[in-house]
SETOR-54100 format. One record per atom (N, C-alpha, C, CB): x, y, z. Coordinates in steps of 0.1 Angstrom, whole numbers, plus 5000, padded with zeros to 4 digits. Each point is the difference from the previous one (the first is absolute). Glycine has a CB too. Example, Ala and Ser with C-alpha at 12.3 -4.5 7.8 and 13.67 -1.06 7.14 Angstrom:
// SETOR-54100
513249435078499150125000500950125000498149885012501550234981500950115000499250115008501249944978
***
This chain:
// SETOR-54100
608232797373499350074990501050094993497950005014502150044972500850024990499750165003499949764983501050325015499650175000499250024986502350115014496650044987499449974990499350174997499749695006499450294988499750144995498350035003502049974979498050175031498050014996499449994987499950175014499249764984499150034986498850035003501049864988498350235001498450025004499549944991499950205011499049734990499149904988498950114997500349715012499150254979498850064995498949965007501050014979498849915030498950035009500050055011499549874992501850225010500350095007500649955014498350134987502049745015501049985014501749934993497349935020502650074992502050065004500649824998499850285029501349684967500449935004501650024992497549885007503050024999501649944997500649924987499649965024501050114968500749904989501049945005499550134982500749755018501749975004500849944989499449945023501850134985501250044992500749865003500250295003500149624990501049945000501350074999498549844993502350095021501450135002501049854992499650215033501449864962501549904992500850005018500650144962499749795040500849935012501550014997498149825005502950225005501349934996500549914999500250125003498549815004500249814995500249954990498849965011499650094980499950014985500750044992498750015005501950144999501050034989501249915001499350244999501149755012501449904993499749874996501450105014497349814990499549904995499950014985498949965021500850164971499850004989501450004994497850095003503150064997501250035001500849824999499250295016501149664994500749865004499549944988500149965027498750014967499749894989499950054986498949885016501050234981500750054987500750034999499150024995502249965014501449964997500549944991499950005017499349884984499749854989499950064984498349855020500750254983499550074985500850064991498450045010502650095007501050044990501149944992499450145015501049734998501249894993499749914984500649955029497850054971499049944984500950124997496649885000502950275000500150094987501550045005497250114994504049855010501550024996500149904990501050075022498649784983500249884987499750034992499849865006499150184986499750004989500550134993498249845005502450245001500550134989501949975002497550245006503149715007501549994999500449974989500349955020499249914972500949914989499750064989500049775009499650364991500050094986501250105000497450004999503050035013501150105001501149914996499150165017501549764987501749964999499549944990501649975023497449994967500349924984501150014994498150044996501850094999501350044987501449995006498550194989501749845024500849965010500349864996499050175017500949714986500149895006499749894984499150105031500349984963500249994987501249984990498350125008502450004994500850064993501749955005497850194997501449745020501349985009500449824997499350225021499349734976500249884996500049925015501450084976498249995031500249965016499149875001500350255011498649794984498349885003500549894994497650164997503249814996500149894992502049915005497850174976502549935035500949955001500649975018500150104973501149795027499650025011501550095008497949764999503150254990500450125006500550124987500649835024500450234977500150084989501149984991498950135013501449744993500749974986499549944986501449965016497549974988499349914994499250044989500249905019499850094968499150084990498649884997502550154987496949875012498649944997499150054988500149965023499349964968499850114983498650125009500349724970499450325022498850135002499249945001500550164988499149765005498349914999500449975012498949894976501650045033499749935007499750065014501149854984499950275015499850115009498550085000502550014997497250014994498350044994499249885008500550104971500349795025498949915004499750005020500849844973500350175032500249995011499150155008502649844991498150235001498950115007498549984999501750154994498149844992498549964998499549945012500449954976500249915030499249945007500550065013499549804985501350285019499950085013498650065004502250064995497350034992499050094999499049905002501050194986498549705006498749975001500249905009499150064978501749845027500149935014498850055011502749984996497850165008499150105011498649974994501850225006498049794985497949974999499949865001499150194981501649695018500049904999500149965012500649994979500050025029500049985019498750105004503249995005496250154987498750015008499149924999500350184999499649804986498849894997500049915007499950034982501149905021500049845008499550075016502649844984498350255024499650025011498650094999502549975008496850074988498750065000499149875006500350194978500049735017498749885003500349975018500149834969501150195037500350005013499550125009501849884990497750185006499250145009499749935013498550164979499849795011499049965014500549915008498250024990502749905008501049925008500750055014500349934978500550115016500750115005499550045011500650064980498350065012500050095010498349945011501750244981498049605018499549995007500549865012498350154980502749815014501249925008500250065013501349954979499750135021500650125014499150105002502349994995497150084996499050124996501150074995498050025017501050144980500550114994501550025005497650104998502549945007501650085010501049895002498650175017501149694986501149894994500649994991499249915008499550064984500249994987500650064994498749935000501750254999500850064991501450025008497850134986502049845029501249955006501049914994498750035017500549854981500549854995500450074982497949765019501750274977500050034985501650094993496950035006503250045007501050065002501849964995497850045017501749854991501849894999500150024985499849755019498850194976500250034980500850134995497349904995502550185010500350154996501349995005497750155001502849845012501250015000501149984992498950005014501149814988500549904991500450084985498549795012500350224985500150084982500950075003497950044989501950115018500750115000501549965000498150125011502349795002501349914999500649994990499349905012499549994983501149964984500350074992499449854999499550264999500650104987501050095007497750024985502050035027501650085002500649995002499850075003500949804995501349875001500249974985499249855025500450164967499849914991501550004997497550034991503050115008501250004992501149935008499450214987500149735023501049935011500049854991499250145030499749814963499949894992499849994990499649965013499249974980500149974987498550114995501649705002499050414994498750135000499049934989501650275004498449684987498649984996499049885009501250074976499749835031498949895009499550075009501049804998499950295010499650065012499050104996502249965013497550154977499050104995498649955002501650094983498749805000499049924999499449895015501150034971499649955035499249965014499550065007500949895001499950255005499250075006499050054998501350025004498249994980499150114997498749914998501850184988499049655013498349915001499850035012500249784986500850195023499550005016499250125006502049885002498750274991499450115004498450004990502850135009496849814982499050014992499549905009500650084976499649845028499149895010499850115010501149734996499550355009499550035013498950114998502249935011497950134979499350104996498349994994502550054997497549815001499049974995499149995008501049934986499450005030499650035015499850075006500649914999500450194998499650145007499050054992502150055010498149944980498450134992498749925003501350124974499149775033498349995004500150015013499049844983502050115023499950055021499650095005501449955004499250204985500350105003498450054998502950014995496850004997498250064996498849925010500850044972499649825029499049925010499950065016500949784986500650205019500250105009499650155008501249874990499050204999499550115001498850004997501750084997497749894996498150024997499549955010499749974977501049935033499449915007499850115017501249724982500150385016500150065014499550164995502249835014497450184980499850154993498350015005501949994975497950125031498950065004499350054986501050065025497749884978499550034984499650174992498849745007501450325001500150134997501550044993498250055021502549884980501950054998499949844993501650215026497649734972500749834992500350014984498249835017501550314975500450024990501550074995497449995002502650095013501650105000501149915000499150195016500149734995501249915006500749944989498749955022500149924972500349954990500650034991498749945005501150184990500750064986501750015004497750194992502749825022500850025005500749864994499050175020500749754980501049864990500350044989499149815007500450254984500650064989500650135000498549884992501650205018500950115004501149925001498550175012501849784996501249895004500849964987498549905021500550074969500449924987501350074995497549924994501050195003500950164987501350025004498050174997501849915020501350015009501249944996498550015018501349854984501049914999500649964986498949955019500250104969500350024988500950124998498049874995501450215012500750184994501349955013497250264991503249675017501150015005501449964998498550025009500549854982501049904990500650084989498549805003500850294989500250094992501250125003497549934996502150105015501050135004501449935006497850195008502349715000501549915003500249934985499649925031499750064964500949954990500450054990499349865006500950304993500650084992501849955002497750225002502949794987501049944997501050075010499349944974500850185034500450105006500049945012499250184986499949775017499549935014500349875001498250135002501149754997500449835001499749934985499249975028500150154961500149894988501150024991497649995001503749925004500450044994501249855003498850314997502449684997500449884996500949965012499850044975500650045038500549985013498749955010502050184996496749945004499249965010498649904996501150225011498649754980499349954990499649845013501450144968499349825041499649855005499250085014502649794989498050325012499850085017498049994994503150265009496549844979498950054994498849904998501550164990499349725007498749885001499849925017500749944970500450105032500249925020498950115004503149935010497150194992498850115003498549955002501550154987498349745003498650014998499749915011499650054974501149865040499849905009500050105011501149784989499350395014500250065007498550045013502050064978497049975010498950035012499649865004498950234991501349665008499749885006500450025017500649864975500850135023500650055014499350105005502249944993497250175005499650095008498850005006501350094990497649825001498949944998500149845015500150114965501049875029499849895014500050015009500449924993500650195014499950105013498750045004502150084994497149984997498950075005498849915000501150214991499049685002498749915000499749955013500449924979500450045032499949955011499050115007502349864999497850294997499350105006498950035002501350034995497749904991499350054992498849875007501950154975496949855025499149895005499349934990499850105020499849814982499449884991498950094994500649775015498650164976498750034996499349965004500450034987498850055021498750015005499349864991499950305006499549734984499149934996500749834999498850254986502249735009500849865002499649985010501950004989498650045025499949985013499049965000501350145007497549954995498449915002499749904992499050185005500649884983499349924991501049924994498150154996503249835005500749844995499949915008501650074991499350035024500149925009499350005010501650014993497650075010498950005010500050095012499949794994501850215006500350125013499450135003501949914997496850075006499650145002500550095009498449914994502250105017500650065009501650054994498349855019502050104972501250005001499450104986501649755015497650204977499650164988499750105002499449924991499950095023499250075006501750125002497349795012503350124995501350105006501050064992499949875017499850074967501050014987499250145000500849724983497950245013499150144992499850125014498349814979502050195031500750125009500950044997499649955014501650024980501050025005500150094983500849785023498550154971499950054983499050155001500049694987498850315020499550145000500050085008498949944989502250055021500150115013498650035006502050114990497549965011499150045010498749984992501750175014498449734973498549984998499349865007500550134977497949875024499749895006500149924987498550085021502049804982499949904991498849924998502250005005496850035003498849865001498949984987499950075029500350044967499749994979500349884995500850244994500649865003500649864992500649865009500750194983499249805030499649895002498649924997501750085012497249984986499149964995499749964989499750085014500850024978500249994990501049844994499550295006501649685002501049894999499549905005501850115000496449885009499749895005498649914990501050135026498949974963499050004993500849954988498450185012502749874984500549944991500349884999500350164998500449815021500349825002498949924997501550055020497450004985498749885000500050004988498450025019501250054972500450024985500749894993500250235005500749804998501849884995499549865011502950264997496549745009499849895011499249864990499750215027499649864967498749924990500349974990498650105005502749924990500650004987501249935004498950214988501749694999501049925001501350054995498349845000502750115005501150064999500350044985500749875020499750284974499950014987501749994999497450154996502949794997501249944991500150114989499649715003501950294990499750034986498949934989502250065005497649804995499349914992498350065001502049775004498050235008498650035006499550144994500649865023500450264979499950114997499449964983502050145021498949844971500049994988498549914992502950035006496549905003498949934999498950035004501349895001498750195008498650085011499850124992500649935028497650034972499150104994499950145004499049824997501050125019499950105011501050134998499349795016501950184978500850125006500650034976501349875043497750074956500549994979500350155000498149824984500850265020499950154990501450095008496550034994503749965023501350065006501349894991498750105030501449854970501549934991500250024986499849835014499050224982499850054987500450174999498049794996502050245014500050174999501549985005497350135005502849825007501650015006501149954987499149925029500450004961501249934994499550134992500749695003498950384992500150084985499950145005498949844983501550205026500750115006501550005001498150025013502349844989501649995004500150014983500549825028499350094961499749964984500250174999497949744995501250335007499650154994501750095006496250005004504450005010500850005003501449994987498449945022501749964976500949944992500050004987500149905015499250094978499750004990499550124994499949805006500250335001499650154999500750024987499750095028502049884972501050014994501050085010498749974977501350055038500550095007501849914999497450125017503249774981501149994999500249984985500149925023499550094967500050064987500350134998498549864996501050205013500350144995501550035007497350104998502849845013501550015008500949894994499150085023500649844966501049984990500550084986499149815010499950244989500350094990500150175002498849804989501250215023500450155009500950094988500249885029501050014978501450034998500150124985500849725013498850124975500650024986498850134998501149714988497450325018499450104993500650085009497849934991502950095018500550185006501250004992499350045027501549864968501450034993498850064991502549805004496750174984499550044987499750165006498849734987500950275027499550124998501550135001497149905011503850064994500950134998500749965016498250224981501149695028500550035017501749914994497049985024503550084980501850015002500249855004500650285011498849725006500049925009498649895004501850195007497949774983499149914999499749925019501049984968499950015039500149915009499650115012501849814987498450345016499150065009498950024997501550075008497949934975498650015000499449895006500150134981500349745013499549915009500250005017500549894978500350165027499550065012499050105005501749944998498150104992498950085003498849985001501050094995498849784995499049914997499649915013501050014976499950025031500149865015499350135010503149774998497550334997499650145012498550014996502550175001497149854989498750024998498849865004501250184982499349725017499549855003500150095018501249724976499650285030499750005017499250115001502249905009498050214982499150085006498850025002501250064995498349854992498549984991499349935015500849954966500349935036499549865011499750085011501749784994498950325013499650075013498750084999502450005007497350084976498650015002499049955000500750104997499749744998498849925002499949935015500249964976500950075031499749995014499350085002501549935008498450234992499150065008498649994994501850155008497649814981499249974989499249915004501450064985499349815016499649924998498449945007502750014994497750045024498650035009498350104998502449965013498650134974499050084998498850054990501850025012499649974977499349894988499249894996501450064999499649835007499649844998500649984993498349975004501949914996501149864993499150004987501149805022497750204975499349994986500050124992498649855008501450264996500350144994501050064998498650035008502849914996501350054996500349854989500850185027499149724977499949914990499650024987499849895016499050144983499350074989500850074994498250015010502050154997501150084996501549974995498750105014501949864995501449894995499449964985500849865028498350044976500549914983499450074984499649755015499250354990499550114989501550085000496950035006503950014997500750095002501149954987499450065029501249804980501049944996499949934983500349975030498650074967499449914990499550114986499149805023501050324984500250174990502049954999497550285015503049724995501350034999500749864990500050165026499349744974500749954989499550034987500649835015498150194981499950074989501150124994497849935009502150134999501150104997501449994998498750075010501749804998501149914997500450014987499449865015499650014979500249954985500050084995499249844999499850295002500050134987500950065001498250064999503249975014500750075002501549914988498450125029501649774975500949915002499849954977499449915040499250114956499949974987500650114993498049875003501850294997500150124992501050055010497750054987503749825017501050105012500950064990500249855023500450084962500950004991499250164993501149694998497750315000499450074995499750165005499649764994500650275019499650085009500749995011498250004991502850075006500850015013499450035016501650074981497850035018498950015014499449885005499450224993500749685001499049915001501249915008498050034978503149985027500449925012500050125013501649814985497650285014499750035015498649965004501550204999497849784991499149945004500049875003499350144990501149755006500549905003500750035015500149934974501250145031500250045013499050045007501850044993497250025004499250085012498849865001500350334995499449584994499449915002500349885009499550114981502249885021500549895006499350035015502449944984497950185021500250105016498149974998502750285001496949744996498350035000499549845003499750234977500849705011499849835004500549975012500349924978500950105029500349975018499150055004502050015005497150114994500150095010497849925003502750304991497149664996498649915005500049875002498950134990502349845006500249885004500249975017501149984976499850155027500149965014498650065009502850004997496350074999498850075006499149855005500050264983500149685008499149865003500449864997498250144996501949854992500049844994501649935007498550084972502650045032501449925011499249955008502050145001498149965011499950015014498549885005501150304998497649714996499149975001500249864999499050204996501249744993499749864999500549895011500050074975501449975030500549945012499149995017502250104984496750045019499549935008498549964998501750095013497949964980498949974999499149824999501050274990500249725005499249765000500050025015501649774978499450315032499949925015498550095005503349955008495950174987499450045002498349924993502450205005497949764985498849934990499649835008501350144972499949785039499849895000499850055019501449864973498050025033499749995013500949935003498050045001502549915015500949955006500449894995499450105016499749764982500249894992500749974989498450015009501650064980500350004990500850154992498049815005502250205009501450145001501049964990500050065026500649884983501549924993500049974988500449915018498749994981499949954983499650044991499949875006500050234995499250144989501350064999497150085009503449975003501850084999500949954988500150025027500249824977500449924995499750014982499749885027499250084972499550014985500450094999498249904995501450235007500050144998501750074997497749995018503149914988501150054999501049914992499450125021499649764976500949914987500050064986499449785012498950314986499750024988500750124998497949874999502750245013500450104998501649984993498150105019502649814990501349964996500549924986499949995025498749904970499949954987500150104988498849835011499950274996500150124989501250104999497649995003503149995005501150105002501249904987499550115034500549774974500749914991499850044985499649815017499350164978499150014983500650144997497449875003502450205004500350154994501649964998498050195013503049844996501250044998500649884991500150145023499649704974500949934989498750034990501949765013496850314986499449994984500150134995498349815004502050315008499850074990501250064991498050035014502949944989501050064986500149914986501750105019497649784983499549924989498950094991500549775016498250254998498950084988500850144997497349895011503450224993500350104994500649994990499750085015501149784981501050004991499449984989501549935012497250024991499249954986498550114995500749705009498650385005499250164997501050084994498350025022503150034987500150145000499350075005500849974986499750135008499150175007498449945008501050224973498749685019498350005003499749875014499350064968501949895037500149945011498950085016502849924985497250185012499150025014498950064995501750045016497649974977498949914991499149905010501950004978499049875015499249935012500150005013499949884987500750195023500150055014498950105003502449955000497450174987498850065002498249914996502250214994497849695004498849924995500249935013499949984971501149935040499949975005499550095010501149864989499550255012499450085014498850074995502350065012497049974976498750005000498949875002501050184988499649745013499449875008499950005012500549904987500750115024499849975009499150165007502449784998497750324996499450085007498350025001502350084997497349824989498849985000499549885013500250104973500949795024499449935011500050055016500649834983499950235020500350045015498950134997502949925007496550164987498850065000498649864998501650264990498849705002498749875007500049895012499850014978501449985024500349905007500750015014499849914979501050185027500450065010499550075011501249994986498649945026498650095010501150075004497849845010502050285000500550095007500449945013498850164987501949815019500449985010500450145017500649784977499550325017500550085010498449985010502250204984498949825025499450055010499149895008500250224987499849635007498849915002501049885010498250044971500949895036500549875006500349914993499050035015501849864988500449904991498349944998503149945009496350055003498449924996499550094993499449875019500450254984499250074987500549994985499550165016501549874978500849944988499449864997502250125005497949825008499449844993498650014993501149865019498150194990498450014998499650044988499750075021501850094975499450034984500449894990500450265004500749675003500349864988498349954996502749885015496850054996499049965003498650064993501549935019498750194980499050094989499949984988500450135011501049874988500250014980500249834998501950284993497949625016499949874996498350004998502449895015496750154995498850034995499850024989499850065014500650094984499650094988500249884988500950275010500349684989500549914987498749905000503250005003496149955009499449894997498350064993501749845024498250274981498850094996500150114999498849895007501950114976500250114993499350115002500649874986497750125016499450095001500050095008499349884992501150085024500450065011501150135000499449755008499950364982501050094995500450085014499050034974500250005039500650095010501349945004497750095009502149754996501549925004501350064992498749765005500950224982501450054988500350155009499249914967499550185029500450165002500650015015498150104983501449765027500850045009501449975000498249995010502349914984501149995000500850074995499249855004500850224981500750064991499950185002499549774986499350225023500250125004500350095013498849944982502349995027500249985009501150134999499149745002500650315013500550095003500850134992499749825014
***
């Protein structure tokens, strides 16, 4: 039995709230697999620091330093450094449910691992060889592995997360992210490794928590729910989910994991194809894919392309620690949507995030149109960039990553991740090769349509986004199951108000 608190009810007798206790099973179970998260958020911020570097050195394009190679071709070479990494996620995203239902959870980001290393290898060798093949490989390989881990890592954890803490926890993959962004940021100041001696050490770095990650996985216990309801081993879930809530009785959520099996017992194996075809699960794949869409498409790596040149316009000296500060405020924002996130709800900080984020691009364009005109009008633009992180990371980051593992039941776990995390990496793709095409051709009025977009998506997630805190994976289903009603008889207005007006 879990320790817990007196309560008095309103019909005047006594009883017990229980406290789900966090375990030091758990914490390092969690701790061990967004490891994965932080090594995602080193990759994607390292290959911005040593640019001008490696650029300028002619290194990427050569294979040693005698050798001159024209500019374009060096442009070109980098070019496809950078976008390689989304091109290895996309491909490996479709590999999730595989994966991680092959070996299970804790193999699987075991096995996944070798990927991360290998990369790290090649890029911190490179200059031992021919630096533009070795970059550009590593950074497919390390984008292949990454595309794996951002779905392991959230499956994983949602899957061992006590549903009272399954929101903290979760957000906890995007803590990992920022982290690993703002660390890339601060070593790769030119002072430190970005710079034209340590520049091969700064991209090897990003294979680092692999290694530490693989030490500790052996530690860490399977998932409960795989365990039963994949594989059947009840005894052996039974002894995972001890060891995960210390001194709580588990016989809940084993009941809970024996209700969901019979559940998944009646139903046929869901595939991606299947997922993408079934009625049954339309309206959750429809919300999971345009959360990750609303994610990406916010304009949140838009605005961290264009950071830089609006803090130079505004007067900052050092353009490159504001952008650190930009990574400081992204982690800080992400840890209050940890403590938030359980208390709030994933639909109410969502909300907030994208209403938020969606004033701050307005303000953008107005700041960014009358900047020549009104000199004050690049602090606004500055306080608007800090304001855009700071709702961005309250909900629309952090959230969209666990929530599909929270919207889908055991069956059709994986292949929801899967989707969920191809459409997030495609859209990541679309943004970073389209958008310096569309700003070249708006201007100033480029986030414009980033503010029309996020007044879309925040209308749809107020119509269309149930609340999930605090609920069982079968309850979440049930409200699916409501608003599939409701849709069929419009008239049935209490089902809507229950759903939309949820907690």
């Amino acid at each position: 039995m879990c320790k817990g608190e007196v309560v008095w009810y309103p019909d005047g007798h006594v009883g017990a709230r229980v406290l789900q206790e966090l375990s030091g099973t758990l914490a390092l179970a969690v701790f061990t697999a967004v490891l994965g998260s932080l090594q995602y958020g080193y990759s994607l911020g390292v290959i911005n620091a040593p640019q001008k570097v490696i650029l300028q050195e002619n290194v990427i394009g050569a294979s040693n330093v005698t050798e001159e190679v024209p500019h374009s071709s060096v442009v070109m070479y980098w070019s496809l450094s950078v976008a390689i990494f989304s091109v290895g996620g996309m491909l490996s995203s479709f590999l999730v449910g595989f994966v991680g239902d092959l070996r299970g959870r804790v193999k699987g980001m075991l096995a996944v691992n070798v990927l991360a290393i290998g990369a790290g290898l090649l890029m911190g060798l490179s200059s031992l060889g021919k630096p533009h093949i070795m970059v550009i490989s590593g950074r497919a390989l390390m984008g292949f592995y990454c595309g794996l881990s951002s779905g392991l890592v959230p499956m994983y954890v949602g899957e061992i997360a006590p549903v009272a803490y399954r929101g903290a926890l979760g957000a906890l993959h995007q803590l990992a992210i920022v982290t690993g962004i703002l660390i890339s940021q601060i070593v790769g100041l030119d002072f430190l490794l970005g710079n034209d001696t340590w520049w091969p050490v700064l991209l090897g770095l990003s294979g680092a928590p692999a290694v530490l990650q693989s030490l500790l996985l052996p530690l860490c216990p399977e998932s409960p729910r795989y365990l039963y309801i994949k594989l059947g081993k009840e005894e052996e879930a039974r002894k995972c989910l001890k060891r995960f809530r210390g001194e709580c009785d588990p016989s809940k959520e084993m009941a809970e994991m024996k209700k969901e099996k019979e559940e998944a017992m009646k139903e046929e194996k869901v595939s991606i194809m299947t997922l993408l075809g079934s009625s049954t699960y339309r309206h959750q794949l429809f919300v999971a894919l345009m959360m990750h869409l609303s994610q990406q498409f916010s304009g949140i790596n838009a605005i961290f392309y264009y950071s830089t040149s609006i803090f130079y316009d505004a007067g900052v000296t050092e353009p490159v620690y504001a952008t650190i500060g930009v990574g400081a405020i992204n982690t800080i924002f992400t840890m209050v949507s940890v403590m938030l996130v359980d208390r709030a709800g994933r639909r109410t900080l969502t909300l907030v995030g994208l209403s938020g984020m969606c004033c701050c691009m307005v303000a953008m364009s107005i700041s960014l149109v009358y900047l020549t005109s009104y000199a004050w009008m690049s602090y606004v633009s500055v306080t608007a960039i800090f304001l855009f992180v700071s709702f961005f990371e309250i909900g629309p980051g952090p959230i969209p990553w666990f929530i599909v593992a929270e919207l889908f039941s055991q069956g059709p776990r994986p292949a929801a991740i899967a989707l969920a995390g191809c459409c997030n990496w495609t859209s990541n793709f679309i943004i970073g090769m389209g958008f310096p095409y569309v700003q070249a051709v708006c201007q100033s009025y480029v986030f414009i349509i980033f503010a029309v977009l996020l007044f879309g998506f925040a209308v749809f997630t107020y119509c269309r986004v149930p609340e999930t805190k605090g609920k069982t994976f079968e309850e979440i289903a049930a409200e699916f199951q409501i608003f599939d009603m409701s849709e069929e008889n419009i008239d049935n207005k209490a089902c809507l108000n229950v759903l939309y007006g949820m907690n």
